[in-house]
N, C-alpha and C positions, 0 to 999 in steps of 0.2 A: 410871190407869196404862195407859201404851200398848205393849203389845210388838210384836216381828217375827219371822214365821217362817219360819228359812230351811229348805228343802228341798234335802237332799245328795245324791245320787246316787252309793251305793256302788258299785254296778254295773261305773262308770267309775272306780273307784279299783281300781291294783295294790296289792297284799299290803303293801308299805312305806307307801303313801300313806295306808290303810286304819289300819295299827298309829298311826300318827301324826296322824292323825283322832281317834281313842278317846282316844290322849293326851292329846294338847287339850282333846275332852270332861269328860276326868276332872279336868284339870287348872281348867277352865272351874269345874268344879261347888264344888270347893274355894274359888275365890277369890268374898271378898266385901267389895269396895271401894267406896268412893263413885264413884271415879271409872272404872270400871271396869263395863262392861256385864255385867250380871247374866244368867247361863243359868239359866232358872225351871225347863224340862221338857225331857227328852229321851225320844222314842217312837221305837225303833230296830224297821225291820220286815227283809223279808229282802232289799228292795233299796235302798228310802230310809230315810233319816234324817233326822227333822224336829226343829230345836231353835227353841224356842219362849227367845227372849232379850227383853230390857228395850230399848227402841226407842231408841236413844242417834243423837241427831237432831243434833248435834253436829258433827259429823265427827271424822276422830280426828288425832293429835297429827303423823303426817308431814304431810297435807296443811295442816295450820297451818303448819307448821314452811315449807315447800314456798311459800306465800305472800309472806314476808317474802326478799325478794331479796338482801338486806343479813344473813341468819341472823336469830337471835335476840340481846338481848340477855343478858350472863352471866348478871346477875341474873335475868332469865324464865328460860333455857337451865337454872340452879340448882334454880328453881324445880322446873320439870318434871321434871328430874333425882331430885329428892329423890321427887316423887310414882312417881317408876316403882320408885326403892330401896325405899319404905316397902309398896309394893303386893307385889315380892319377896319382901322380908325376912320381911313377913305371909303371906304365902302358904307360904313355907318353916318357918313354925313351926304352921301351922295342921294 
């Protein structure tokens, strides 16, 4: 298993960017999808914030998207589509 850790810098974050940081965290901790990078550890100190996540070496789904100059096809376009509903859907009854 390989993870990555990113180092946040709350310091630099105002009061909204900050509430919306946590959300995401919280929200991060909740979901747990195959296709979806996994938040293993979160160590909040009084300036940074380091999350310790699953190393998704991948790239993620605009820059595919972003590649293909012609879009995607329906059928892939479907595909993906359904993976970001079922990652929702799971995450909202979790």
């Amino acid at each position: 298993m390989f993870v990555f850790l990113q180092v946040i810098d709350k310091s630099k974050l105002d009061d909204i960017s900050r509430a919306h940081l946590f959300q995401e965290v919280r929200c991060m901790k909740l979901v747990q999808h195959p296709n979806v990078v996994r938040l293993y550890e979160v160590i909040d100190t009084q300036t940074k914030l380091y999350l310790i996540l699953e190393l998704g070496d991948g790239g993620d789904l605009y820059d595919y998207i972003m590649k293909h100059d012609a879009g995607l096809s329906e059928q892939e376009a479907c595909f993906y589509f359904s993976q970001v509903l079922s990652l929702c859907f799971g995450a909202c009854s979790a």
